[in-house]
C-alpha positions in Angstrom: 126.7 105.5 91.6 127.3 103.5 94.8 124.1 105.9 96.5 121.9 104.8 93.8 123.0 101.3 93.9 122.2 101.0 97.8 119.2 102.8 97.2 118.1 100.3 94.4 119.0 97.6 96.6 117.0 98.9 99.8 113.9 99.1 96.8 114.1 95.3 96.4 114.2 94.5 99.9 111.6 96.3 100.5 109.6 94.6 97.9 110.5 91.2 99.1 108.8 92.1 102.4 105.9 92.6 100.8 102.6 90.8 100.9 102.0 91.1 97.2 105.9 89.3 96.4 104.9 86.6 98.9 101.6 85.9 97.0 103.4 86.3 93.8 106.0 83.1 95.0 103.0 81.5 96.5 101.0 81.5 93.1 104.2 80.7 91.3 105.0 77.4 93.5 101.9 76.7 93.0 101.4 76.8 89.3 104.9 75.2 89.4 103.4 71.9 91.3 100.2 71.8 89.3 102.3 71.4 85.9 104.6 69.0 87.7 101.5 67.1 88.5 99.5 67.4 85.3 102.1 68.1 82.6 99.8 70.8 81.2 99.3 73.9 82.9 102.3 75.5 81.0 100.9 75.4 77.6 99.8 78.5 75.4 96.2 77.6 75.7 96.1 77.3 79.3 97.9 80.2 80.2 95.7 82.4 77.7 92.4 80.9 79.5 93.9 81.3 82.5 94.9 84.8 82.2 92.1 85.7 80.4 89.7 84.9 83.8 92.2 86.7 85.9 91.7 90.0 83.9 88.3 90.4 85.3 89.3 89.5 88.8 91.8 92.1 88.5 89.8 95.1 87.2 87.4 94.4 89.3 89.3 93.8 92.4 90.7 97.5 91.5 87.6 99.0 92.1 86.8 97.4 95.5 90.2 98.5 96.2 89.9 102.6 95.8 87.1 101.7 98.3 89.4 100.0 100.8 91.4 102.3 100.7 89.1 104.8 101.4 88.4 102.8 104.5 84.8 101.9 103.0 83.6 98.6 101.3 81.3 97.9 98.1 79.4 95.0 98.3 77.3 95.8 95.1 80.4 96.3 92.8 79.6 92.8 90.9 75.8 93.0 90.9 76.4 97.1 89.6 78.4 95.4 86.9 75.5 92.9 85.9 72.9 95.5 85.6 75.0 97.6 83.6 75.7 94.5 81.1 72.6 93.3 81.0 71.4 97.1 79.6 74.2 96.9 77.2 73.4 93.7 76.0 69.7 95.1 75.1 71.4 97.8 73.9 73.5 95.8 71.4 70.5 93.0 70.5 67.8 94.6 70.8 68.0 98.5 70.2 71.1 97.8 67.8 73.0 100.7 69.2 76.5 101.1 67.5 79.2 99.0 70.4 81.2 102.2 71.4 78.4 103.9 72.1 77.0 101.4 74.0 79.6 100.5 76.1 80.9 104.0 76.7 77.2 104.6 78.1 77.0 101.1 80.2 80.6 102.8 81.9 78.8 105.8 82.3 75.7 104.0 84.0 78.1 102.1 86.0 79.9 105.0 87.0 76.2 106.7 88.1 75.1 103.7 89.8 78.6 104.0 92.1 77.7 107.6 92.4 74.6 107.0 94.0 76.0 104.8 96.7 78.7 107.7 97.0 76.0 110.0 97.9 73.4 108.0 100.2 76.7 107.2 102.2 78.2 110.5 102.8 75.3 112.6 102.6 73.0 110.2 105.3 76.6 109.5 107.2 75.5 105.6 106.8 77.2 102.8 107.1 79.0 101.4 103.3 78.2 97.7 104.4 75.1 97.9 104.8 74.4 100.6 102.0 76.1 98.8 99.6 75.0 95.0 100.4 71.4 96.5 100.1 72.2 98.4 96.6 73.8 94.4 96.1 69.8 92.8 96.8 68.1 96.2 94.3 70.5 95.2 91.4 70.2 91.6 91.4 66.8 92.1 92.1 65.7 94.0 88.9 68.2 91.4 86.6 66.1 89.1 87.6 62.7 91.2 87.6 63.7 92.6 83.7 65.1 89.2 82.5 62.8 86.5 84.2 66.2 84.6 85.0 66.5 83.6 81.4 70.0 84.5 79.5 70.3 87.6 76.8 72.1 86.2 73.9 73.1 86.6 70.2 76.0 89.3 70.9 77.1 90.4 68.1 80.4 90.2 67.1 81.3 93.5 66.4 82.3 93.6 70.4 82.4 89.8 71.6 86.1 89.7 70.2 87.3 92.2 72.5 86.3 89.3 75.3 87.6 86.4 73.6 90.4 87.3 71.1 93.9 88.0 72.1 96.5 90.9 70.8 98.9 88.9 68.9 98.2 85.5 69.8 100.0 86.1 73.1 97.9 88.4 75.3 94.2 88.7 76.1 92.5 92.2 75.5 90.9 91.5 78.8 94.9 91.6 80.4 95.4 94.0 78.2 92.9 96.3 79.2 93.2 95.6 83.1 96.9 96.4 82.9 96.1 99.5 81.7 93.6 100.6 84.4 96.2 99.5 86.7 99.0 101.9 85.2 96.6 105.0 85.2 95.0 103.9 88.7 98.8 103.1 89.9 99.6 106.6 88.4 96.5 108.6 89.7 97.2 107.3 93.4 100.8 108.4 93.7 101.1 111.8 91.5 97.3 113.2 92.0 96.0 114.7 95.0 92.7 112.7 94.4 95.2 109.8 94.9 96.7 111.1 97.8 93.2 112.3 99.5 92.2 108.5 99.1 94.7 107.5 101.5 94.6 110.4 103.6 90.9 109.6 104.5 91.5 106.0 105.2 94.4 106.6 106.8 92.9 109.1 109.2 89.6 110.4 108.4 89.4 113.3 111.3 93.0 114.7 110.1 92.1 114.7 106.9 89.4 116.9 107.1 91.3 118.8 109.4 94.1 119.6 106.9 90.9 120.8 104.4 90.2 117.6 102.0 87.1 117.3 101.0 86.1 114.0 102.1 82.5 113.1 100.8 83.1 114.4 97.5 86.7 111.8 97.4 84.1 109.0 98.9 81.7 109.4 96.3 84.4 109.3 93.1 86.0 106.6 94.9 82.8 105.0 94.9 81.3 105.5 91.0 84.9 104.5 89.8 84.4 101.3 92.0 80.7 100.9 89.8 82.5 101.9 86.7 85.1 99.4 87.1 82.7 97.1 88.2 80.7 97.6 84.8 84.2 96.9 82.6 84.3 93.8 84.4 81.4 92.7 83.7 80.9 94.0 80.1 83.9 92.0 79.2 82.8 89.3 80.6 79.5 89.5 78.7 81.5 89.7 75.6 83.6 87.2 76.7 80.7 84.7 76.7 78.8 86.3 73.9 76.0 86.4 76.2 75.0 88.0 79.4 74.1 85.4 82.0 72.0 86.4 85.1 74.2 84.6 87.4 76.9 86.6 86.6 79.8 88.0 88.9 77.4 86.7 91.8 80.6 85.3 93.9 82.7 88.7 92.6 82.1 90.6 95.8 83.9 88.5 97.7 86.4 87.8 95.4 87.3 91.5 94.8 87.7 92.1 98.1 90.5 89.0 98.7 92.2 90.3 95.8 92.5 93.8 97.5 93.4 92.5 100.9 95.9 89.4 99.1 97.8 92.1 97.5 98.4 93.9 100.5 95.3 96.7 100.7 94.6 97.0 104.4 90.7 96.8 105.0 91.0 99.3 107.5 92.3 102.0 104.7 95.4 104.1 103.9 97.7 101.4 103.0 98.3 99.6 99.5 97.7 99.9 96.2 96.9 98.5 92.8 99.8 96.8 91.7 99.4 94.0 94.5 95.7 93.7 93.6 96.9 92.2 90.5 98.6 89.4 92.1 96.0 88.7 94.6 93.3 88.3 91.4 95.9 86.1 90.2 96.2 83.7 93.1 92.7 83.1 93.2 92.6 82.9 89.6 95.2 80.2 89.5 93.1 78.3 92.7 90.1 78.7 90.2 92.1 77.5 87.1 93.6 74.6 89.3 90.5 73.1 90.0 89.2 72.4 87.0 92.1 71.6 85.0 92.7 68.8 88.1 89.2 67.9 87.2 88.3 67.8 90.8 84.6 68.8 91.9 83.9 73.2 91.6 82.1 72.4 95.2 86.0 72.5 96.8 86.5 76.1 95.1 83.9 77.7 97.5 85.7 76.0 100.8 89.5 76.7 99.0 88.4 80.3 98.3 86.8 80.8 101.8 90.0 79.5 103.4 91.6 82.1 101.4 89.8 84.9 102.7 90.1 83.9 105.9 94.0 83.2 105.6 93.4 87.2 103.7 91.6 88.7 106.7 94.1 87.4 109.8 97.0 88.5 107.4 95.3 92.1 107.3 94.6 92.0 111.3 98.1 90.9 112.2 99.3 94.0 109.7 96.8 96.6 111.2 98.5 95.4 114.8 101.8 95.9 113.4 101.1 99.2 112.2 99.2 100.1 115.0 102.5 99.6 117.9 
């Protein structure tokens, strides 16, 4: 009893340490100071909206961080995402194809779409950055080629309440649904030897080959579940609004990856996980949240959230210097 005791004690300690716990106090305090100072960010509305726009930070921010920790980077994960709603919204208005079947095939193109930066990655031995920032440019590009900029609306609402109704008046399907990706992701990285290969190769890509994982078939699932997850986002989004907006998830690059490296995920690969993602999302969800319930102007989010990742990145390097002694 006393062995399992100390050992549960060393587990908390440990998770105290953590980056994820320290952004988890830091978004407390800070949701703690804006309801001191506004008397209202505590109420069941607010913390459903709130919670609500964190869900797609968070599934999102999972995807970009398989690819972290594959030591890689996806910088088309949000624009993936768009394309893939926009087809399912003229899927759903225009063609009238049943909503299951729709959204399981939008996953599916999301999934492809991922794939295919997977492949031109490995297989050419390119860089991700610039592979994926230029799959970023093609998918914006034909949202805005196929839609001429203007909005796709009149969702119907066989689907739209999965964005914008809650399960049981307390939590958000969105939440719902992230915090079951994160449970099989969580799951998948520990107890499967996909998970494991992941951080092998970021953790040391010239071992891992040496000890026989396969690496470019790892990159390229890691890479069509970062589209697929990508796609989810967005979808729900899409439903979320009732519409699919053109604009969409443009500024959900970036964000993805300061949820990943917030919650602990080193951008050099092999170390963190899931579970912190969520609180990173969070944090900048919060920031988000705060700005507009304070009523001050959106302009400050762009310089607050680019302090973030900043603050994000020198966490990372002093981590990565740590590790490396």
């Amino acid at each position: 009893m006393k062995l399992q005791s100390g050992s549960f004690k060393r587990s908390i300690y440990k998770t105290t340490k953590t980056t994820a716990f320290a952004v988890f106090i830091v978004t407390l305090l800070l949701t703690l100071l804006v309801h001191i100072t506004t008397g209202n960010f505590y109420t069941p509305y607010n913390i459903l909206t709130f919670t609500r726009q964190a869900s797609f930070y968070i599934i999102i921010g999972f995807g970009q961080t398989l690819c972290l920790l594959n030591n890689g980077i996806d910088l088309s994960i949000a624009s993936n995402g768009a394309l893939t709603a926009m087809i399912v919204s003229y899927l759903l208005t225009v063609y009238h194809m049943p909503a299951f079947l729709a959204v399981l095939l939008g996953l599916g193109i999301g999934f492809g779409l991922g794939a295919v930066n997977g492949v031109i990655i490995t297989k050419l031995n390119l860089n991700a950055f610039i592979v994926t920032m230029a799959a970023d440019n093609i998918f914006r590009g034909i949202i805005y080629v196929v839609t001429e900029g203007m909005p796709i609306t009149n969702i119907p609402a066989s689907v739209t309440w999965l964005g914008q109704n809650d399960l049981m008046n307390i939590i958000p399907y969105p939440l719902v649904l992230a915090l079951i990706v994160c449970v099989i992701l969580a799951i998948v990285l520990k107890y499967t030897s996909f998970g494991r290969h992941i951080y092998a190769i970021g953790g040391n890509e010239a071992a891992a080959r040496i000890v026989g994982v396969n690496v470019k078939k790892t990159r390229i699932m890691v890479y069509a579940l970062s589209g697929m997850l990508g796609a989810m986002a967005c979808v729900l989004q899409t439903f979320r609004l009732g519409a699919f907006q053109v604009k969409m998830g443009e500024t959900w690059a970036m964000t993805s990856i300061t949820a990943g490296v917030l919650g602990g995920t080193a951008m050099s690969g092999g170390v963190g996980g899931v579970v912190g993602t969520v609180f990173g999302a969070m944090l900048i969800s919060t920031i988000s949240f705060t700005i507009g319930l304070m009523g001050i102007s959106s302009y400050w989010e762009k310089i607050v959230i680019g302090a973030i990742v900043l603050i994000a990145v020198a966490i990372d390097a002093v981590g990565t210097l740590k590790r490396e002694k």
